[in-house]
VOBA-1610 file (N, C-alpha, C; in pm, whole numbers, padded with zeros to 5 digits, always signed):
BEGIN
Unk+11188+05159+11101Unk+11090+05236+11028Unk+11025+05145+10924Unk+10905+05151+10884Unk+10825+05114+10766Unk+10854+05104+10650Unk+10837+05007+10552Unk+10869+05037+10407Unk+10807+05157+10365Unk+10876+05278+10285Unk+10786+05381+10224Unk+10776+05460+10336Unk+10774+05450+10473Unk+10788+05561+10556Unk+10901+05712+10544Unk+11010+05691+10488Unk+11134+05775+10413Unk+11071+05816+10373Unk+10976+05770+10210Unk+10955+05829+10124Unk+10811+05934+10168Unk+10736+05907+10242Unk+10652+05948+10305Unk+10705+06124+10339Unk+10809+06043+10482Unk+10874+06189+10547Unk+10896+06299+10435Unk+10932+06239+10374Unk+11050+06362+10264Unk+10966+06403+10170Unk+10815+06345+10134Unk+10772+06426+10043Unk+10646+06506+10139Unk+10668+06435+10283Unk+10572+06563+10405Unk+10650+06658+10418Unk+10790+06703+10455Unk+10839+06802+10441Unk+10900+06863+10278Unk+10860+06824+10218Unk+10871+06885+10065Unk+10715+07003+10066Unk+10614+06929+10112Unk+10485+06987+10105Unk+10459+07139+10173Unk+10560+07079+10319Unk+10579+07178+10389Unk+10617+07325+10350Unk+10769+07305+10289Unk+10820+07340+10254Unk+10771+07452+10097Unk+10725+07407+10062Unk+10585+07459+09932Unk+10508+07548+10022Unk+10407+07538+10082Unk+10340+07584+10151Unk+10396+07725+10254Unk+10502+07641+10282Unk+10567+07803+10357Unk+10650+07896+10267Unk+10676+07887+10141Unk+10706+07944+10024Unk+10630+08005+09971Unk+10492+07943+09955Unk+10387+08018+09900Unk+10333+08116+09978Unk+10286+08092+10144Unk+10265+08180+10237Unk+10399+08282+10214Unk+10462+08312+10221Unk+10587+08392+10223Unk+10561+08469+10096Unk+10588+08396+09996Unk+10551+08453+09813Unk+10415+08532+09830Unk+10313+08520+09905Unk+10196+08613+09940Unk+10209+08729+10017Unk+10336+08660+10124Unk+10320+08816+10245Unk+10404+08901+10151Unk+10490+08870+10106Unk+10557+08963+10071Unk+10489+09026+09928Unk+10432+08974+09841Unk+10322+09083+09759Unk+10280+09164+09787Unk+10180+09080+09921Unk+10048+09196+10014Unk+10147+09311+10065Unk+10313+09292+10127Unk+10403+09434+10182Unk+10422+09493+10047Unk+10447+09451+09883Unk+10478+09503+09824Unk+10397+09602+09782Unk+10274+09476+09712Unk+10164+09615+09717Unk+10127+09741+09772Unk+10191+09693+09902Unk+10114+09864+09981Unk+10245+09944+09976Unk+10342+09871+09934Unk+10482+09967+09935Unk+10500+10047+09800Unk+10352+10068+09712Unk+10340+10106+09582Unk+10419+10037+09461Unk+10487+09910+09474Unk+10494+09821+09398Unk+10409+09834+09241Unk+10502+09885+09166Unk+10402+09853+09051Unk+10380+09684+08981Unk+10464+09640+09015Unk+10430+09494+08980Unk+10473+09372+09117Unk+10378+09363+09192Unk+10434+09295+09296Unk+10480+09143+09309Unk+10381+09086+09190Unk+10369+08932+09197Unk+10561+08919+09123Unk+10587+08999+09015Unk+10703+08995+08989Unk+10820+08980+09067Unk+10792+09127+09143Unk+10934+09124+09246Unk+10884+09042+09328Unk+10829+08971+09388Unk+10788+08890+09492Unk+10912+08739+09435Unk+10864+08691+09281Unk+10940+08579+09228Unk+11061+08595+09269Unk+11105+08737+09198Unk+11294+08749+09234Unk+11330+08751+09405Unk+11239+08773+09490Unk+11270+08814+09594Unk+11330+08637+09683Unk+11204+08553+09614Unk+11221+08411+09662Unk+11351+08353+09731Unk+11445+08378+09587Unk+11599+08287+09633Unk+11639+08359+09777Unk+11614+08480+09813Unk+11658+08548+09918Unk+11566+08502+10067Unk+11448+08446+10076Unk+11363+08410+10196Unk+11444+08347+10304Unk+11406+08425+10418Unk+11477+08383+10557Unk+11364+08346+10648Unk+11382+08238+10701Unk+11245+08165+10750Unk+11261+08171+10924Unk+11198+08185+11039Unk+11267+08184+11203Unk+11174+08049+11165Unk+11182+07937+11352Unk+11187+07848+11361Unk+11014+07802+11292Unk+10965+07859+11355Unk+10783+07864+11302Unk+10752+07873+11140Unk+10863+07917+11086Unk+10835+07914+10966Unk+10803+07987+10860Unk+10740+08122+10920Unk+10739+08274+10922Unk+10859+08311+10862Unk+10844+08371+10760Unk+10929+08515+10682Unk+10948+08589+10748Unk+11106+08601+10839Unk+11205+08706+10878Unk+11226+08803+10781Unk+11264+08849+10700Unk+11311+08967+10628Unk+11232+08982+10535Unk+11118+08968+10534Unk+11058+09097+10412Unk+11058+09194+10424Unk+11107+09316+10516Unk+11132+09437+10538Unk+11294+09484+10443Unk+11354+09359+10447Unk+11522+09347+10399Unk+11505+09356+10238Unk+11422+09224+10228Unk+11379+09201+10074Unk+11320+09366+09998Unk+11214+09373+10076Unk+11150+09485+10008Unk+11208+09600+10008Unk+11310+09647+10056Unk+11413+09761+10058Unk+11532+09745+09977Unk+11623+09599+09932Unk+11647+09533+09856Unk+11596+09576+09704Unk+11469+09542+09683Unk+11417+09516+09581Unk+11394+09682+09553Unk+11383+09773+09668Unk+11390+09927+09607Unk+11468+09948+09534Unk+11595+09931+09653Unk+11757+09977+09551Unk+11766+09946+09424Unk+11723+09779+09377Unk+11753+09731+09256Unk+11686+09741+09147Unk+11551+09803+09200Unk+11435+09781+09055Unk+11389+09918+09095Unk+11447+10047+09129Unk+11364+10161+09143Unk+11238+10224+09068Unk+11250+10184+08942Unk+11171+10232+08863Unk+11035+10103+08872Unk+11001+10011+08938Unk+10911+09947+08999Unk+10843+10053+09107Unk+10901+10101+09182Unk+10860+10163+09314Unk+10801+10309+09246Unk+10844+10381+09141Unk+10821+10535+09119Unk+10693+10597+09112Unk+10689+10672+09137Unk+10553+10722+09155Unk+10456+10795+08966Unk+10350+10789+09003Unk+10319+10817+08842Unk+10288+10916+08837Unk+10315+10971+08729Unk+10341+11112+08694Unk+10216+11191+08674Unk+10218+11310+08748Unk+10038+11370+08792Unk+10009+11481+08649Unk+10124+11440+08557Unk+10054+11472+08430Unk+10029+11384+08328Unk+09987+11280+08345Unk+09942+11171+08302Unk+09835+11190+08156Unk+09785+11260+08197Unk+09681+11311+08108Unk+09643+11440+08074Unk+09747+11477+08081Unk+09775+11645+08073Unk+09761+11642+07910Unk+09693+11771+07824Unk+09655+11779+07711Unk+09609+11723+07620Unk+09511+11649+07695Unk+09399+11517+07655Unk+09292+11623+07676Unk+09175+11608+07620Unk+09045+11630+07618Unk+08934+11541+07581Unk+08925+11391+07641Unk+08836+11308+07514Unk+08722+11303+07535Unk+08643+11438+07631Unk+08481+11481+07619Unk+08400+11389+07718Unk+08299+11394+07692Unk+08194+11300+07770Unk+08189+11159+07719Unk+08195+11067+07769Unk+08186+10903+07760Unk+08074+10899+07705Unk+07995+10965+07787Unk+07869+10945+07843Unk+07752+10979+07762Unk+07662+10952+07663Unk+07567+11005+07621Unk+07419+11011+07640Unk+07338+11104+07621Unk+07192+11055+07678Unk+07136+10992+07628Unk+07172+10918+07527Unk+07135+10770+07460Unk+07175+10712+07538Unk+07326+10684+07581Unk+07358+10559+07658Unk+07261+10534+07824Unk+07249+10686+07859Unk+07149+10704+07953Unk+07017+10622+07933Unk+06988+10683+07851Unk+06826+10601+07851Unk+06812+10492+07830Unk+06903+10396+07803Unk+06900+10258+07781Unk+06899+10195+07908Unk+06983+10295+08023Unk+07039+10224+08138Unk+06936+10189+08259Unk+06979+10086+08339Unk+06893+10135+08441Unk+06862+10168+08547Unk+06768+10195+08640Unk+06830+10301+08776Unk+06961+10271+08845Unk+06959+10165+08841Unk+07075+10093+08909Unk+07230+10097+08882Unk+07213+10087+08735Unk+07363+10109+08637Unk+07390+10279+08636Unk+07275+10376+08644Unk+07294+10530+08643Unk+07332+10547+08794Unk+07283+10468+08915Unk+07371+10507+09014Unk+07481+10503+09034Unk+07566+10388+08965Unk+07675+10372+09004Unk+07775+10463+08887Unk+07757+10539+08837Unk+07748+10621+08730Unk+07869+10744+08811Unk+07971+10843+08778Unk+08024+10955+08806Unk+07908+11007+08740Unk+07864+11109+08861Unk+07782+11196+08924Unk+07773+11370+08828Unk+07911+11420+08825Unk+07986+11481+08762Unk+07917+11442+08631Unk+07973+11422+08543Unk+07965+11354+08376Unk+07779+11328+08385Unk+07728+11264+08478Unk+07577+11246+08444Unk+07514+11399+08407Unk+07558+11521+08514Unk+07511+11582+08496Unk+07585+11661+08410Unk+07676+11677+08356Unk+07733+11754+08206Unk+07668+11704+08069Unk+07634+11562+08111Unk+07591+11498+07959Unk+07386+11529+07940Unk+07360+11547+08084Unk+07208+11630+08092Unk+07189+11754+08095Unk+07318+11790+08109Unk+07319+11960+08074Unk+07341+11997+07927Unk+07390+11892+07820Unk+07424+11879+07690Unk+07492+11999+07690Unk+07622+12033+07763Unk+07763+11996+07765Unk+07870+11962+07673
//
């Protein structure tokens, strides 16, 4: 072998090795996220030391991890509470000053609802 060829190999599979960590550290966010994950990039970190890789390189158990990470961090997974804003009232945002400044464009993208409570002076 070459002088520096070793050192070559070992920092090509170091790279590798990064790369299929990071791909992995992503899939398993993108499953967390949709698994209502309130913080995914988090549990994704803790999930790391646990990654099981098949020959290709691909993340075997993020189904393991992410069921895992239920049991242990439940209150990550919980659902939010549909009285959230229960005995709040804080009125219209919206005023027909702020209206008339705006323009067609910014009033379209506007809740529809509230435009017309704040032109009904509401």
């Amino acid at each position: 072998m070459l002088p520096g060829m070793e050192d070559l190999a070992a920092e090509n599979e170091a790279l590798k090795s990064e790369i299929r960590m990071r791909a992995a550290a992503y899939d398993i966010e993108t499953q967390l996220a949709r698994a209502g994950a309130r913080s995914p990039k988090l549990l994704s970190e803790q999930a790391k030391a646990g990654f099981q890789f098949d020959e290709e390189g691909r993340l075997v158990n993020a189904a393991a991890m992410i069921e895992n990470l239920r049991r242990s961090y439940p209150e990550q997974f919980s659902a939010p509470s549909i009285d959230a804003g229960a005995g709040r009232n804080s009125g219209p945002t919206l005023t027909k000053e702020a209206l008339s400044q705006m323009t067609p464009a910014e009033i379209q993208r506007l809740d529809w609802a509230e435009v017309r409570t704040v032109l009904a002076g509401r």
